[in-house]
MOPAC internal coordinates of N, CA, C and O (Angstrom, degrees):
PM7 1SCF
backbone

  N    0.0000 0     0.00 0     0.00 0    0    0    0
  C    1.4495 1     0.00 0     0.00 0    1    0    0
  C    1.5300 1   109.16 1     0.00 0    2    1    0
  O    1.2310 1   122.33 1   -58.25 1    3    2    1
  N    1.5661 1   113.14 1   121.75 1    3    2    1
  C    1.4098 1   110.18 1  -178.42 1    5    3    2
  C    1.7441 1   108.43 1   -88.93 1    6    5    3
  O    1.2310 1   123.68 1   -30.12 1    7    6    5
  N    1.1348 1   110.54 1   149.88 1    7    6    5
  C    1.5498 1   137.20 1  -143.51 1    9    7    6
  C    2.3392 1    87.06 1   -93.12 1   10    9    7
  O    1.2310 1   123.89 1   -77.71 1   11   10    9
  N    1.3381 1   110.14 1   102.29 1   11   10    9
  C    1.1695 1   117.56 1  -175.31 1   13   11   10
  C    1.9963 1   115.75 1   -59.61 1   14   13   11
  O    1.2310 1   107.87 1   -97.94 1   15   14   13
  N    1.1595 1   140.25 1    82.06 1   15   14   13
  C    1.1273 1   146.78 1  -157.96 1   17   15   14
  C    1.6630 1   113.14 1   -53.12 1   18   17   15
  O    1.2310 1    95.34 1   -69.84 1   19   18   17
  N    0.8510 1   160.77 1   110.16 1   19   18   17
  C    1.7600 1   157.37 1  -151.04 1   21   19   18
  C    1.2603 1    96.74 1  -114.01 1   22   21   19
  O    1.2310 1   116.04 1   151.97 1   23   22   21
  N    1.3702 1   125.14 1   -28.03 1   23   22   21
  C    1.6444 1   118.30 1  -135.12 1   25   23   22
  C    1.6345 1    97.78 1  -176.24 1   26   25   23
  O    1.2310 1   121.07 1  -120.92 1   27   26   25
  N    1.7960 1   115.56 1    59.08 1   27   26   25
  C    0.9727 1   129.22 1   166.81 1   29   27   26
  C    1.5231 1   123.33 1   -27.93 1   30   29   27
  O    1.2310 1   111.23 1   -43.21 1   31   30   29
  N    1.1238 1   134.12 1   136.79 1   31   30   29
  C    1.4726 1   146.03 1  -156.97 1   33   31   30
  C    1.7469 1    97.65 1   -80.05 1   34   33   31
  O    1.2310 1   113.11 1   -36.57 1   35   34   33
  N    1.7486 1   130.63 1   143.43 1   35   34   33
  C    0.6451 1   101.82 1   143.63 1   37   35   34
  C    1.7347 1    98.59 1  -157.94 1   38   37   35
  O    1.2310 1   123.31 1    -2.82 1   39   38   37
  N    1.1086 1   111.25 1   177.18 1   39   38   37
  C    1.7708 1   132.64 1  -165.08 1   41   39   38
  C    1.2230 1   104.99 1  -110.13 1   42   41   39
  O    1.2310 1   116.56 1   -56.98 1   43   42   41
  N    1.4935 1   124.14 1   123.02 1   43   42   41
  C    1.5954 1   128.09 1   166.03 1   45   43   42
  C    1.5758 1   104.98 1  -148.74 1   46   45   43
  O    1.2310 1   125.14 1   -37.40 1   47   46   45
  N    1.3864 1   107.73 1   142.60 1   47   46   45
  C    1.3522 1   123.68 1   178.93 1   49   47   46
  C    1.3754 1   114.20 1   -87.31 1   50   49   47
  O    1.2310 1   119.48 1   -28.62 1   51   50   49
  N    1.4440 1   118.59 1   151.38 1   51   50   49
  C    1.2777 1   103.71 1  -173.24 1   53   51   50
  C    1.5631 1    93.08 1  -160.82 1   54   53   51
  O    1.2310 1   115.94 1   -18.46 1   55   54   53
  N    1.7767 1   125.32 1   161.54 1   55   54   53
  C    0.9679 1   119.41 1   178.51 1   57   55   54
  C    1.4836 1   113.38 1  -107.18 1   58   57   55
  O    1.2310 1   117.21 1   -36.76 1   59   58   57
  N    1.0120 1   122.90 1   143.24 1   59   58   57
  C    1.6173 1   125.33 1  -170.12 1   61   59   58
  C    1.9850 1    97.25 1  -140.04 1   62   61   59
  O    1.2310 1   130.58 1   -55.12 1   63   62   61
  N    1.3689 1    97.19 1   124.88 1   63   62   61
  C    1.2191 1   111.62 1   158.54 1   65   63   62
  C    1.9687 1    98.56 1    51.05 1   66   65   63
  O    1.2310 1   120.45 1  -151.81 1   67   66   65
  N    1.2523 1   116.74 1    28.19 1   67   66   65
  C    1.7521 1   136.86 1   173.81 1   69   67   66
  C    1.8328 1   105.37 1    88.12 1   70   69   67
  O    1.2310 1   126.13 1   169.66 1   71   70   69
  N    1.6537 1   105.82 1   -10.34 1   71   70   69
  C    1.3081 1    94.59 1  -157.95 1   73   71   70
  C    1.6035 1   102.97 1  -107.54 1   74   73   71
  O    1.2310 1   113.00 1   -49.17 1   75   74   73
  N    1.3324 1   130.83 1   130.83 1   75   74   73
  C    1.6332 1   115.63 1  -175.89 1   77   75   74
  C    1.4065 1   116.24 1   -58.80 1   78   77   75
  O    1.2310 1   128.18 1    -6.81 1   79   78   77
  N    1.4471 1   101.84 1   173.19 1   79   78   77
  C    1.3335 1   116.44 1  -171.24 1   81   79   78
  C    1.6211 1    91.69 1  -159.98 1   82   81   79
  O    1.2310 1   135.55 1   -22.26 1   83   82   81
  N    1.5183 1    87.51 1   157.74 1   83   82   81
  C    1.7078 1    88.26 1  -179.15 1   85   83   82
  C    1.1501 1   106.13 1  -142.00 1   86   85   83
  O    1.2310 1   108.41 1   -46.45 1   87   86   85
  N    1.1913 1   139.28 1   133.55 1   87   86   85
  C    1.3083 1   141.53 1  -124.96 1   89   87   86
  C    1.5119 1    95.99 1  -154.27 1   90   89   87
  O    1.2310 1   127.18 1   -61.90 1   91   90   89
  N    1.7641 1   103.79 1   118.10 1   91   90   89
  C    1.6121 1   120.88 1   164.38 1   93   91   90
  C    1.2818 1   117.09 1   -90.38 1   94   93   91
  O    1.2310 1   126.38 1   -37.48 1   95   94   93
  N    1.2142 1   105.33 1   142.52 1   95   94   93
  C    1.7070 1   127.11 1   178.10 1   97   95   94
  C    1.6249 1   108.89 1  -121.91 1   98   97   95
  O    1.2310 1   123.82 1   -35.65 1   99   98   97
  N    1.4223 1   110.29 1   144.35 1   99   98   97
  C    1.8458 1   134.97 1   154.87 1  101   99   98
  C    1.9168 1    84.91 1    48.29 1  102  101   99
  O    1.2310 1   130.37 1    27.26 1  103  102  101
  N    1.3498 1    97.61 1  -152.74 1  103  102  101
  C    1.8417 1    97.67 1  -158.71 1  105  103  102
  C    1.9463 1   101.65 1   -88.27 1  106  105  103
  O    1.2310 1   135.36 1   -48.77 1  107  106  105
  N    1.5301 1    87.87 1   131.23 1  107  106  105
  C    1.6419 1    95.20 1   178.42 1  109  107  106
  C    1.1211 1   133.07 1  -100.09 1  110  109  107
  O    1.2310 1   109.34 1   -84.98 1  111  110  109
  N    1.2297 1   137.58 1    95.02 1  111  110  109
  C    1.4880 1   123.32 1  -142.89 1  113  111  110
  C    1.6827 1    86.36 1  -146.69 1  114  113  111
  O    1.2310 1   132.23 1     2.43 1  115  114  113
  N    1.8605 1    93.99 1  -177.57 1  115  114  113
  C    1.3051 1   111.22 1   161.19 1  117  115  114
  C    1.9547 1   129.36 1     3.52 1  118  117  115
  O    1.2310 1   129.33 1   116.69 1  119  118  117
  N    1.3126 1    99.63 1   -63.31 1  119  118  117
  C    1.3328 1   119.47 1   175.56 1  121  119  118
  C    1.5396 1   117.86 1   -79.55 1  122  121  119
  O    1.2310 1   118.39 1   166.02 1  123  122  121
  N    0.9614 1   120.67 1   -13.98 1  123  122  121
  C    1.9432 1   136.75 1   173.97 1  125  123  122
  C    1.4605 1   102.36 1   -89.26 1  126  125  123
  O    1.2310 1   124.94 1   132.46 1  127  126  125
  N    1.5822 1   108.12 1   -47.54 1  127  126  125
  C    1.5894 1   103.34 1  -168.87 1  129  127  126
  C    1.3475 1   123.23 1   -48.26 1  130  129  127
  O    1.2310 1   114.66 1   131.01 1  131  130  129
  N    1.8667 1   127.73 1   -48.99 1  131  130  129
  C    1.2429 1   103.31 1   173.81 1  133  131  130
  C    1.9819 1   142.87 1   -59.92 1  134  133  131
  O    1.2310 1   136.57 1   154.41 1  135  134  133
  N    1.6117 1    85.53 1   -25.59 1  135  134  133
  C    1.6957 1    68.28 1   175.64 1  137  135  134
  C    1.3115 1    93.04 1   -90.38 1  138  137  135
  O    1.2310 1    90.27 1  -143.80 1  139  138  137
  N    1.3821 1   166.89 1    36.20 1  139  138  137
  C    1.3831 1   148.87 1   135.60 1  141  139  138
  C    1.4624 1   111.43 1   -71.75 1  142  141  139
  O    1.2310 1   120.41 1   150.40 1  143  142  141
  N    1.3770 1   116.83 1   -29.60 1  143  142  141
  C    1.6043 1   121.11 1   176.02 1  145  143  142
  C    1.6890 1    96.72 1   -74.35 1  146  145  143
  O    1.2310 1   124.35 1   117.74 1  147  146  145
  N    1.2625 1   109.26 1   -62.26 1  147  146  145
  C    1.5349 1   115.91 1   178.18 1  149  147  146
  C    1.7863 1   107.35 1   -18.45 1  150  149  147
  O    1.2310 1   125.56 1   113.85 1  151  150  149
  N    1.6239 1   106.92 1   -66.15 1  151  150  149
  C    1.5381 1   127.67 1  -168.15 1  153  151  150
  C    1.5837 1    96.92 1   -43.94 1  154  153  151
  O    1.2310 1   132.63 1   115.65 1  155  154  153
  N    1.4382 1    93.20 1   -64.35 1  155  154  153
  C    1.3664 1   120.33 1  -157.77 1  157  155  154
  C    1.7591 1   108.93 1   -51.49 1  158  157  155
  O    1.2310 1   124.84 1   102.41 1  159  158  157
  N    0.9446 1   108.31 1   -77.59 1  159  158  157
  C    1.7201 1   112.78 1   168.16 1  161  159  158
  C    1.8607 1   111.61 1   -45.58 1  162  161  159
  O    1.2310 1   113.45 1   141.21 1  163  162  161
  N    1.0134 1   129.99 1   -38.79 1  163  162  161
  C    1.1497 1   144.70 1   164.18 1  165  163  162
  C    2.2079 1   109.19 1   -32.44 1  166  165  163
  O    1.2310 1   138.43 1   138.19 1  167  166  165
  N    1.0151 1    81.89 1   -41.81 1  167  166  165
  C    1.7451 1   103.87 1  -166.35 1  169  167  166
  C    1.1619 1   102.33 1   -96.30 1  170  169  167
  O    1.2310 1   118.09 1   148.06 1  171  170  169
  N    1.4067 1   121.24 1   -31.94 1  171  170  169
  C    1.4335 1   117.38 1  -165.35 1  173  171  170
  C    1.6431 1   100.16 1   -99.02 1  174  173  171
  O    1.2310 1   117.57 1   155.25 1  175  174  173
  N    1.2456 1   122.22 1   -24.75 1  175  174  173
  C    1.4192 1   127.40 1   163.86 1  177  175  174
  C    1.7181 1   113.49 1   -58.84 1  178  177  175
  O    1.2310 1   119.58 1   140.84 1  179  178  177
  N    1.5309 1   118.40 1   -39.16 1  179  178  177
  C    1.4040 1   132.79 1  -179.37 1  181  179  178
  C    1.3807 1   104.38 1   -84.13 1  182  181  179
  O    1.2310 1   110.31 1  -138.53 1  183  182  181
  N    1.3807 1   135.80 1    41.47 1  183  182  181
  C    1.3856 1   138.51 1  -170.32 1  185  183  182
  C    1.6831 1   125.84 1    39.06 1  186  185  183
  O    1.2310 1   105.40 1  -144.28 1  187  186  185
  N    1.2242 1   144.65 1    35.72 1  187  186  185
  C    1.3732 1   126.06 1  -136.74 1  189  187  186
  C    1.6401 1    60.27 1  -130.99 1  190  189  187
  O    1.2310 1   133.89 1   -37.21 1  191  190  189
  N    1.5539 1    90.76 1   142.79 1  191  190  189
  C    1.6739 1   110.84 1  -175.16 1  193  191  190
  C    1.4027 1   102.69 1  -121.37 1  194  193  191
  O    1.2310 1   113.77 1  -171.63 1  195  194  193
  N    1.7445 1   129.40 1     8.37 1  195  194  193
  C    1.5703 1   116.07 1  -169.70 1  197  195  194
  C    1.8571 1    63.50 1  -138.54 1  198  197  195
  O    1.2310 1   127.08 1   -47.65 1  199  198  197
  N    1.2055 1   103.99 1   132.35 1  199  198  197
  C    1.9486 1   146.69 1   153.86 1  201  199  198
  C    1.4171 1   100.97 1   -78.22 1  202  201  199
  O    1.2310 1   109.71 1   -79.47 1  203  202  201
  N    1.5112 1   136.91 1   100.53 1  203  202  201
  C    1.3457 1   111.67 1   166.58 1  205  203  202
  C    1.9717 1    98.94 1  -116.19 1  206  205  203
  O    1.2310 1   127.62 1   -36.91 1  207  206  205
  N    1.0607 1   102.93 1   143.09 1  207  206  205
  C    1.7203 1   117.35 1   178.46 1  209  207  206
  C    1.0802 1   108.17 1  -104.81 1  210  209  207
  O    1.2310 1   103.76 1   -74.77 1  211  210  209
  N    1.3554 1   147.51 1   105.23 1  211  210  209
  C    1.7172 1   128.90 1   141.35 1  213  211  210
  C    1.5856 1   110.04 1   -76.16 1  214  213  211
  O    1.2310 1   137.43 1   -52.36 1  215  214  213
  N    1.5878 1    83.84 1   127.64 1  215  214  213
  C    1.4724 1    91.35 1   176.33 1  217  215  214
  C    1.9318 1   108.17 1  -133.22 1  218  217  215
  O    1.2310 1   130.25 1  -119.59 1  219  218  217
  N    1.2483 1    97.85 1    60.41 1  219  218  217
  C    1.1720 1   103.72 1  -176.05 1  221  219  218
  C    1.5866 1   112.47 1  -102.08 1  222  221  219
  O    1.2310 1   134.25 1  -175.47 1  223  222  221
  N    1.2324 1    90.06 1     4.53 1  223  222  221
  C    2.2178 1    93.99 1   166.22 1  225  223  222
  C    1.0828 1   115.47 1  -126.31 1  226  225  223
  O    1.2310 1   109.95 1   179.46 1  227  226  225
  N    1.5926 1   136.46 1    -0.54 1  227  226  225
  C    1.2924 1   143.55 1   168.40 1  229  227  226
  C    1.1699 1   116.01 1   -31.08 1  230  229  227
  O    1.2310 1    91.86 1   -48.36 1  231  230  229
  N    1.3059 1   165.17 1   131.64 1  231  230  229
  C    1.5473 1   156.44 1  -175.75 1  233  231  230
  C    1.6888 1    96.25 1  -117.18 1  234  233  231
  O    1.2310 1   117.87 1   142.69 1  235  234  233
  N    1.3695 1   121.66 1   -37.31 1  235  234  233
  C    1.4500 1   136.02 1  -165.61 1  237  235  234
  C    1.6773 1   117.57 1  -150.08 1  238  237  235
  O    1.2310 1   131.13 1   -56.27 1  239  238  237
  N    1.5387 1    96.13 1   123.73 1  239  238  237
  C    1.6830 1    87.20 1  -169.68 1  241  239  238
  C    1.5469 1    99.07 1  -136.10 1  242  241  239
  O    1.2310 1   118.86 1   -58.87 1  243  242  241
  N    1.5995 1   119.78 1   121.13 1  243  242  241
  C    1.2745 1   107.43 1  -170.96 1  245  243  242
  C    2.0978 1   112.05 1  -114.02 1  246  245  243
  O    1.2310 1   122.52 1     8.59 1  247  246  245
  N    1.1923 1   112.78 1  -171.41 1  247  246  245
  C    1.2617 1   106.19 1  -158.60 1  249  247  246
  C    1.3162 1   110.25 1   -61.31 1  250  249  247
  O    1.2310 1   117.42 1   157.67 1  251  250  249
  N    1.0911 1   122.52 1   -22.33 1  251  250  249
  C    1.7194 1   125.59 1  -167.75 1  253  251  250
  C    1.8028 1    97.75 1   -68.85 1  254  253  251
  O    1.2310 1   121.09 1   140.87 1  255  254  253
  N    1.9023 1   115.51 1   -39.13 1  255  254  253
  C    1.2954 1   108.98 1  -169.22 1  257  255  254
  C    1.5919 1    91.52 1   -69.65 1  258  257  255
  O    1.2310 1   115.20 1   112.60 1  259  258  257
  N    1.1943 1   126.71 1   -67.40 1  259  258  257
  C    1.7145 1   117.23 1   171.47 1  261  259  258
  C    1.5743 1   117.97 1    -2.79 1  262  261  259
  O    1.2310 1   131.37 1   104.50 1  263  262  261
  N    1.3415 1    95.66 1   -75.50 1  263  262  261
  C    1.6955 1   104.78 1   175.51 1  265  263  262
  C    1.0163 1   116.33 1   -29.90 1  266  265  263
  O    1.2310 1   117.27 1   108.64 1  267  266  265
  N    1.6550 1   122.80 1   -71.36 1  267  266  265
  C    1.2783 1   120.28 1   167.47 1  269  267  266
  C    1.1559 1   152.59 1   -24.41 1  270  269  267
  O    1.2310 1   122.30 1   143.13 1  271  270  269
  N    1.6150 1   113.20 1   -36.87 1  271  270  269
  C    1.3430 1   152.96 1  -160.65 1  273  271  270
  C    1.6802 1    84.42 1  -102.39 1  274  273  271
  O    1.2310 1   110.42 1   124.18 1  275  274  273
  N    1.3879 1   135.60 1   -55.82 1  275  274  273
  C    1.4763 1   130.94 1  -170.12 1  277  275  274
  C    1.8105 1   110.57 1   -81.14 1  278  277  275
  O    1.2310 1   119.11 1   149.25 1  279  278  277
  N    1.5342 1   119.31 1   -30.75 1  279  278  277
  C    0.8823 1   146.62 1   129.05 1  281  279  278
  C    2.1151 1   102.86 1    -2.31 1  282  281  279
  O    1.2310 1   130.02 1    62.45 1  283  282  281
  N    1.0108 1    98.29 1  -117.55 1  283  282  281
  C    1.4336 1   127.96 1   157.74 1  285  283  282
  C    1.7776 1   100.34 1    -3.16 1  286  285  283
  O    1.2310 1   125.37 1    86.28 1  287  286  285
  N    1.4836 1   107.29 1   -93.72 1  287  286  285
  C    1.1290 1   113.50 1   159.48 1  289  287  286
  C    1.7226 1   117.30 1    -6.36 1  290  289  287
  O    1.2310 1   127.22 1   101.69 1  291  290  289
  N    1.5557 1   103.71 1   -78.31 1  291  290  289
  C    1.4020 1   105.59 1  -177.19 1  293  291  290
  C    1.3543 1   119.09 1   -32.91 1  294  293  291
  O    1.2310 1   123.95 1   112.02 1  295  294  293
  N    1.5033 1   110.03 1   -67.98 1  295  294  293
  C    1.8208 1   131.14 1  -178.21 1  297  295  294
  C    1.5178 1    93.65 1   -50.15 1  298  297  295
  O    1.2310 1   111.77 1   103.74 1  299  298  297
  N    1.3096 1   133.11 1   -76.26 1  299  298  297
  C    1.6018 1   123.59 1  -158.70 1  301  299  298
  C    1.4571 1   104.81 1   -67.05 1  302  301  299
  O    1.2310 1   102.54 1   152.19 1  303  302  301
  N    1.3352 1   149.59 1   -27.81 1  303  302  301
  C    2.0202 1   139.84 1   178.43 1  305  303  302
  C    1.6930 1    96.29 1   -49.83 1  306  305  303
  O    1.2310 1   103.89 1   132.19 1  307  306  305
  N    1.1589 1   147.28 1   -47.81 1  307  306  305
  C    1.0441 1   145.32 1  -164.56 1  309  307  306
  C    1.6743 1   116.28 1   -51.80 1  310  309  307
  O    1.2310 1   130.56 1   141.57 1  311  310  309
  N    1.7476 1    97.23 1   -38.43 1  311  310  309
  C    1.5446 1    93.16 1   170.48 1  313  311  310
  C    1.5237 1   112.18 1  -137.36 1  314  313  311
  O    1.2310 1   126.11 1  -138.03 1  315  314  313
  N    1.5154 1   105.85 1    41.97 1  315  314  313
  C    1.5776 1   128.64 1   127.51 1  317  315  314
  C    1.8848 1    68.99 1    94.22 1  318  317  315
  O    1.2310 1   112.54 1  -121.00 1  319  318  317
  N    1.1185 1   131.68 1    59.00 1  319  318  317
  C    1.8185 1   135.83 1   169.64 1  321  319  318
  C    1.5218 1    95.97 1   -82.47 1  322  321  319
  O    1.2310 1   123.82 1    16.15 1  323  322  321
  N    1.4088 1   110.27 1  -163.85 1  323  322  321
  C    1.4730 1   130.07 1   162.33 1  325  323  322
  C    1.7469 1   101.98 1  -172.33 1  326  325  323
  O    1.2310 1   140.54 1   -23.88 1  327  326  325
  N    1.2825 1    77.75 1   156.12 1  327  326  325
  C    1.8441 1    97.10 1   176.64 1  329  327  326
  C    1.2149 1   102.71 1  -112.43 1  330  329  327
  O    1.2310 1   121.08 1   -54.57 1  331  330  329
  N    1.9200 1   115.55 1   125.43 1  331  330  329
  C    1.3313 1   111.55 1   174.93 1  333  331  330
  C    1.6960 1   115.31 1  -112.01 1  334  333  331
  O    1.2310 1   116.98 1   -59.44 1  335  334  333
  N    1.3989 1   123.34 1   120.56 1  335  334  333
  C    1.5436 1   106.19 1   171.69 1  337  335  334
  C    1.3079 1   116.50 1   -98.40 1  338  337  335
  O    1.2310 1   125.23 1   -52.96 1  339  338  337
  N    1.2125 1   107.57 1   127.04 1  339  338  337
  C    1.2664 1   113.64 1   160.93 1  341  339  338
  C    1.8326 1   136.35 1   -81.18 1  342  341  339
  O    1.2310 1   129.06 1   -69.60 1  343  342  341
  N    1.1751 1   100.15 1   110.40 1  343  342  341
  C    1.5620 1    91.34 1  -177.71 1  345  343  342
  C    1.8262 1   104.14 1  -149.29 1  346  345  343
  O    1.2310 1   117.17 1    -7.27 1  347  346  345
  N    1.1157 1   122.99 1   172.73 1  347  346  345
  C    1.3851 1   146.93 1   178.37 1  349  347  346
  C    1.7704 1   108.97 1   -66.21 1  350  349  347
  O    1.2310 1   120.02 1    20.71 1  351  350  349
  N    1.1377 1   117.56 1  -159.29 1  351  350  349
  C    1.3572 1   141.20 1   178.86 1  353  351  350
  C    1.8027 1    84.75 1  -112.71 1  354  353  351
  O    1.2310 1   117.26 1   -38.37 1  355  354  353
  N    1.4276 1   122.82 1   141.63 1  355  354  353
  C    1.5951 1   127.63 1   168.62 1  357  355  354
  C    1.3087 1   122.98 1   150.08 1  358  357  355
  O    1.2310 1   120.09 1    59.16 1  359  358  357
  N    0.9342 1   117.42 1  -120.84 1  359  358  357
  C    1.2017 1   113.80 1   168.79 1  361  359  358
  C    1.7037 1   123.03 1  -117.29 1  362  361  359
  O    1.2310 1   120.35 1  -178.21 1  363  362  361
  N    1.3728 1   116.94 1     1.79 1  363  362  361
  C    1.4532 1   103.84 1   152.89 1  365  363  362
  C    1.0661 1   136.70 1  -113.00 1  366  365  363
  O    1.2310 1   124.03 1  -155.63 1  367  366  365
  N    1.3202 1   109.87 1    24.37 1  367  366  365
  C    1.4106 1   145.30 1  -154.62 1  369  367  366
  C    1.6903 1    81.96 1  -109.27 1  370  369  367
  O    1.2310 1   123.02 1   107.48 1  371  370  369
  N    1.3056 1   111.82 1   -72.52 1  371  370  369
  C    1.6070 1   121.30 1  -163.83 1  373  371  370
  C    1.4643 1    86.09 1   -55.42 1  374  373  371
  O    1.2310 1   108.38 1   105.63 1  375  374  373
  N    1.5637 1   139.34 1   -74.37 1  375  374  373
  C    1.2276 1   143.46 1  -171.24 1  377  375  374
  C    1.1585 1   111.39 1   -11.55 1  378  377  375
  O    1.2310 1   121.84 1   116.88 1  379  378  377
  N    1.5922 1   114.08 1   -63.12 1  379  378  377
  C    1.3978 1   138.14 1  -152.20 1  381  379  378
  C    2.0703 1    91.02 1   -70.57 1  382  381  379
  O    1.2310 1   126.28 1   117.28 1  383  382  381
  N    1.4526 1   105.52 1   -62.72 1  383  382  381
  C    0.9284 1    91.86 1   165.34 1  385  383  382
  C    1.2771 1   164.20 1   -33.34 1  386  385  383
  O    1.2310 1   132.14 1   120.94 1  387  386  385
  N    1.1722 1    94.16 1   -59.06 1  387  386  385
  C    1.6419 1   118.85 1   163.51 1  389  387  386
  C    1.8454 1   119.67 1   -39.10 1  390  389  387
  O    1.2310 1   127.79 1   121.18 1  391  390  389
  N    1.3092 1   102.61 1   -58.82 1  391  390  389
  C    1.7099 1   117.96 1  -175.39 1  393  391  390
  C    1.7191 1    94.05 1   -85.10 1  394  393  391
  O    1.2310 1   122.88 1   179.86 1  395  394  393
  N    1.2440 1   112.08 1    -0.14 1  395  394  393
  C    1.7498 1   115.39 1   172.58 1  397  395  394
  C    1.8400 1   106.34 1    59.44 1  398  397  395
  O    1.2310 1   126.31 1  -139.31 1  399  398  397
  N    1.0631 1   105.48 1    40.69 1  399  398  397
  C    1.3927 1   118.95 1  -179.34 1  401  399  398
  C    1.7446 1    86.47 1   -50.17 1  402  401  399
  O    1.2310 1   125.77 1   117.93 1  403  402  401
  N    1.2725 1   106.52 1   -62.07 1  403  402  401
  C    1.6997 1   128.31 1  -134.22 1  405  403  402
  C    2.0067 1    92.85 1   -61.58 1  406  405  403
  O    1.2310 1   127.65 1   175.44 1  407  406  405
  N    1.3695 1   102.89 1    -4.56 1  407  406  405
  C    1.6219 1    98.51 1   174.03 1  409  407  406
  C    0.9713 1   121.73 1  -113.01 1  410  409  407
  O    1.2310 1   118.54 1  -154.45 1  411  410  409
  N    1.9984 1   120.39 1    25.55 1  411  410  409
  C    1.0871 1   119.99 1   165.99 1  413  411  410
  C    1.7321 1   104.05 1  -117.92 1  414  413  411
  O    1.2310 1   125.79 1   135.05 1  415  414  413
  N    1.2964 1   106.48 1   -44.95 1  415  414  413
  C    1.5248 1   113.56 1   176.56 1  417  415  414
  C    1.9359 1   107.83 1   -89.39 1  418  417  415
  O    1.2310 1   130.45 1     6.94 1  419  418  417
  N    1.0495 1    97.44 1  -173.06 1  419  418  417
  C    1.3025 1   106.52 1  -174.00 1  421  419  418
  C    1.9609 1   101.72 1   -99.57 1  422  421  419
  O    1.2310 1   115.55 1   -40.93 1  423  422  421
  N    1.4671 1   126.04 1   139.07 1  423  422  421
  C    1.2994 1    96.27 1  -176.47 1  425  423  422
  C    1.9409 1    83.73 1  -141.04 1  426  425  423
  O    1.2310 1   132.11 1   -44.89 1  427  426  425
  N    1.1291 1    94.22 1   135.11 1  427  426  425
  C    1.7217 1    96.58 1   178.94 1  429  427  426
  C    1.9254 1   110.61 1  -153.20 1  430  429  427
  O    1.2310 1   114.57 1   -23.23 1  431  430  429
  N    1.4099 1   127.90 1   156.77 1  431  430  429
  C    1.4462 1   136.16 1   145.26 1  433  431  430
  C    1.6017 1    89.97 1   -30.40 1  434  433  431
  O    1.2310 1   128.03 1   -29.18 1  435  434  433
  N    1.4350 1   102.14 1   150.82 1  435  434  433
  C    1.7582 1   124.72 1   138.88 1  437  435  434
  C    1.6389 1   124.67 1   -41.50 1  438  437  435
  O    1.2310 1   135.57 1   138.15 1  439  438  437
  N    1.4539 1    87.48 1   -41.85 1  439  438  437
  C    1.7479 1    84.49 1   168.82 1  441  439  438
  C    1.2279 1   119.89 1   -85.86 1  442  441  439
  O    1.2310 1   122.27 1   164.71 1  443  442  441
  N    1.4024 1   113.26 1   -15.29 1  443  442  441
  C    1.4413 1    97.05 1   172.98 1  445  443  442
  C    1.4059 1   122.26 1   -65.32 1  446  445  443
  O    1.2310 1   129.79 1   146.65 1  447  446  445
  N    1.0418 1    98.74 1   -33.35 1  447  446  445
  C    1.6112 1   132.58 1  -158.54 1  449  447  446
  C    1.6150 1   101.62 1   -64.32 1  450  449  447
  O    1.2310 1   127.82 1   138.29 1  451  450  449
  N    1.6887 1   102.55 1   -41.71 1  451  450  449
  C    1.7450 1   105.68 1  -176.89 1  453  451  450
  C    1.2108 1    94.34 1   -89.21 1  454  453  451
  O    1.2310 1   110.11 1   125.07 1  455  454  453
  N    1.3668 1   136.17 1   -54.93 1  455  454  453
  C    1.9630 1   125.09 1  -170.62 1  457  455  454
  C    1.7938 1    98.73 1   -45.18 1  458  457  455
  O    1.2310 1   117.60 1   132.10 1  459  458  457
  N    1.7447 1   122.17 1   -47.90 1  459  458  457
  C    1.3109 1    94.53 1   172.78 1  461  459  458
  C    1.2562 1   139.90 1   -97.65 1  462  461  459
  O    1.2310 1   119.27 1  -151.22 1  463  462  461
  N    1.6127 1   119.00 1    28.78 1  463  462  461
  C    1.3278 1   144.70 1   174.04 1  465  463  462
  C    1.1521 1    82.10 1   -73.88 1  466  465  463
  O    1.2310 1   120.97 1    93.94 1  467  466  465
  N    1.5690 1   115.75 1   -86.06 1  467  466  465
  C    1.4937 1   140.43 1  -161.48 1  469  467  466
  C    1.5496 1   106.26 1   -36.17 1  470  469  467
  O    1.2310 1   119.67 1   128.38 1  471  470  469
  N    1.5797 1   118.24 1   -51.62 1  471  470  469
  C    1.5281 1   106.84 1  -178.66 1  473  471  470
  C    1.4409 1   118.07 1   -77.75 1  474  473  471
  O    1.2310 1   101.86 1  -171.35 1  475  474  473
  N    1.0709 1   150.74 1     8.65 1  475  474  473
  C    1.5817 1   158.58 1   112.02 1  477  475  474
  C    0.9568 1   115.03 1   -34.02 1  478  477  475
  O    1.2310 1   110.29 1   134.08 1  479  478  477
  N    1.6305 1   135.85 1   -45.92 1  479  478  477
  C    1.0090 1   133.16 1  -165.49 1  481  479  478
  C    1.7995 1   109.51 1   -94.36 1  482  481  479
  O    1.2310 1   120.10 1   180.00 1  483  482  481

């Protein structure tokens, strides 16, 4: 039984605080993944060594968006980068958890994310 879509997945870049961010929308799957690789390599070709994701509207996130995110990972360790996701307490929070994503990338709130922007800075 194929999985009825309400709230098609989608990827947009955006600038936050000068530095991009790329930002998921509604369910992300299969059909989302290429332009998130697109984004993704895009940035990592333009030197940017911090990956940041908001994924605070995601409803559905399937293995290919993972990939991406481990993906990512791979290309930035070489010159000591990190990938940060941003998301809530819910259900991609538990996700992330679960497959123990959250002990390879960095996984925090938005606010976490600015209190430790802010203390670097």
């Amino acid at each position: 039984m194929q999985r009825q879509s309400n709230d098609p997945g989608s990827v947009e870049m955006a600038l936050v605080d000068g530095a991009p961010q790329i930002r998921l929308r509604g369910e992300c799957d299969l059909a989302t993944a290429p332009a998130l690789q697109q984004q993704v390599a895009g940035l990592v070709r333009e030197g940017h060594t911090r990956l940041v994701f908001d994924l605070q509207q995601v409803t559905f996130m399937d293995s290919s968006i993972l990939r991406s995110f481990l993906t990512a990972r791979r290309d930035l360790q070489p010159t000591g980068g990190e990938v940060v996701l941003l998301c809530r307490p819910g259900f991609v929070r538990r996700l992330l958890s679960l497959l123990e994503l959250d002990q390879l990338v960095r996984v925090c709130t938005p606010e976490e994310w600015r209190k430790s922007v802010a203390a670097v800075n």
